[in-house]
C-alpha positions in Angstrom: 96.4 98.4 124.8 95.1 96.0 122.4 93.1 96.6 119.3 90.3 94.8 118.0 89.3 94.4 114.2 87.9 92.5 111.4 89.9 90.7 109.0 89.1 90.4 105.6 89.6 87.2 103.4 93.1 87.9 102.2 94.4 89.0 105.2 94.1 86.3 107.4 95.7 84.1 104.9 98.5 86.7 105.2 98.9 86.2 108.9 98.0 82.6 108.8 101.6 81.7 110.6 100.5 84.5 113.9 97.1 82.8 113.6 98.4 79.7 114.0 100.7 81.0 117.0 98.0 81.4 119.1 96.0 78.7 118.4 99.5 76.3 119.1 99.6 78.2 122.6 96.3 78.0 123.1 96.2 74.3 122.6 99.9 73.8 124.6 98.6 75.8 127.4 95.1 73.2 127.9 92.6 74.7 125.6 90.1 72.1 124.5 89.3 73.7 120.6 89.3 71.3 118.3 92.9 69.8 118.6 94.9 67.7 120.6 98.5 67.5 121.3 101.1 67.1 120.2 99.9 69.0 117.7 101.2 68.0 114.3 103.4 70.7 112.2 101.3 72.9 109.9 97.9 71.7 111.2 97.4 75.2 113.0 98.3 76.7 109.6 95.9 74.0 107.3 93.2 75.0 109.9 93.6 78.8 109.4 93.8 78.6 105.8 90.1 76.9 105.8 89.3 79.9 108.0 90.1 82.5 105.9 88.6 80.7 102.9 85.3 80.7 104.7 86.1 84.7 105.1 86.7 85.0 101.6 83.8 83.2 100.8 81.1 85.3 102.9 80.6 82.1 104.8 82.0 83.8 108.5 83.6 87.1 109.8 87.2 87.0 111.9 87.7 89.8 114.5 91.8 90.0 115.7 93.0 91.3 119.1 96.1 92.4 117.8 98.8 93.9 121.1 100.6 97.2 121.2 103.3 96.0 118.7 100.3 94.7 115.9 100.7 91.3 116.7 97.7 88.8 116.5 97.1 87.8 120.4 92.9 86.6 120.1 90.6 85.6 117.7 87.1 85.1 117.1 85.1 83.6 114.6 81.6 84.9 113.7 79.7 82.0 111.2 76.8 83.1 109.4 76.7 80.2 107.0 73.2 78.6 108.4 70.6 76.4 106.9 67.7 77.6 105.0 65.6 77.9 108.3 68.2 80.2 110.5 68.9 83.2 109.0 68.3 85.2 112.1 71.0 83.3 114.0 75.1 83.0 114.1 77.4 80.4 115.6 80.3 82.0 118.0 83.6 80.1 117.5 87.5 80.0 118.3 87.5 82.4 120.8 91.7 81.9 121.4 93.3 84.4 123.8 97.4 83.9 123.9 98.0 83.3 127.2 100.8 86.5 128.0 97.0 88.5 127.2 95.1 86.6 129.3 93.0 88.7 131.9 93.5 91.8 130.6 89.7 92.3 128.9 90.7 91.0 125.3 88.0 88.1 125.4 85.6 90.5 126.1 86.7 93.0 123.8 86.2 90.5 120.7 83.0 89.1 121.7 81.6 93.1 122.4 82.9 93.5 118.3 81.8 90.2 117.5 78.2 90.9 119.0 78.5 94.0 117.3 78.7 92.8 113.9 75.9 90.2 114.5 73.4 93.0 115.0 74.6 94.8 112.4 74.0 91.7 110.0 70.5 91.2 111.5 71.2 88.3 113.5 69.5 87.7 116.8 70.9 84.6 118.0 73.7 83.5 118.9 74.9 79.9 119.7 78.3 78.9 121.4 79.8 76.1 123.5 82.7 75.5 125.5 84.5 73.4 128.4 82.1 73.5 130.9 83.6 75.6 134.0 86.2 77.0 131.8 87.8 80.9 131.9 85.5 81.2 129.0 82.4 80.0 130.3 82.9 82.9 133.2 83.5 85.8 130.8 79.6 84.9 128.6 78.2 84.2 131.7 79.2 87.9 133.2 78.7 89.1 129.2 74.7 88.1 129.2 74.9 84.5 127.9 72.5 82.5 129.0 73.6 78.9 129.9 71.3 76.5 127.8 73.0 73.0 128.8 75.8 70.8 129.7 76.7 67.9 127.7 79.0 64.9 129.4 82.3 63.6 127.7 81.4 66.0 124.6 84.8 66.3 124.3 88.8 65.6 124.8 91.0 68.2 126.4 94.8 68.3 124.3 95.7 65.7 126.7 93.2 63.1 125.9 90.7 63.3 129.0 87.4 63.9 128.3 85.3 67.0 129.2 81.8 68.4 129.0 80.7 70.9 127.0 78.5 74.0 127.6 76.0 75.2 125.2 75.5 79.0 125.6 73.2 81.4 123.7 72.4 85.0 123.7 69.5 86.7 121.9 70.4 89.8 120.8 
């Protein structure tokens, strides 16, 4: 069974290199977040060192799935940084699942904790996107997102083809 949590700050800079696992099979596997392949040694590491910066900083929350053995397998960022005029909302990102924990609840398990959290901070509005049609797009969909628009060629799968995008949002 796999447990979900918060990071703080300092940890995730601890466990940047099992961050950065997941994000390299993530990306490897197809994923479409933010990289493309082949992805260049210690990128996945620069990338999770910014993350847990931003944690330090106040600027986002990170919620682990870690597996049986305490392992990082998913992740999912919670950024509360917004303008002036959108204190009430939250961007959803980096929702990575390793793919040996695929299909097994985990997604839904961080974005439960994640949605958690948002209440918790007063927040009641969440933003997301992701490939449209993707594994992803099916779990918010059955989680209560509601599906606000597609965007065409938004942008490149690891590969290099281009996708679409979904914009999703949930009022909490």
């Amino acid at each position: 069974m796999t447990t979900i949590r918060e990071l703080d700050g300092a940890e995730a800079l601890a466990r940047v290199d099992e961050l950065a696992g997941v994000l390299r099979d993530c990306v490897e596997g197809g994923a479409s977040v933010g990289f493309m392949l082949p992805l260049a040694e210690g990128r996945p590491q620069a990338f999770w060192r910014k993350v847990a910066a931003g944690v330090a900083a106040g600027e986002r929350h990170l919620f682990v799935a870690e597996d049986e053995a305490g392992r990082i397998c998913g992740t999912l960022s919670l950024v509360i940084d917004m303008p002036d005029n959108q204190p009430h909302r939250a961007d959803v990102g980096k929702m990575l699942v390793h793919r040996r924990m695929r299909r097994q609840g985990v997604a839904e398990r961080l974005l439960r904790a994640l949605e958690a959290r948002a209440r918790g901070l007063g927040r009641t509005t969440l933003v997301l996107d992701t490939v449209t049609g993707s594994d992803a797009s099916r779990v918010y969909e059955r989680l209560g997102w509601q599906r606000a628009g597609d965007v065409p060629n938004y942008a490149l799968m690891p590969e290099g083809e281009p996708c679409s995008t979904t914009y999703y949002f949930k009022p909490l």
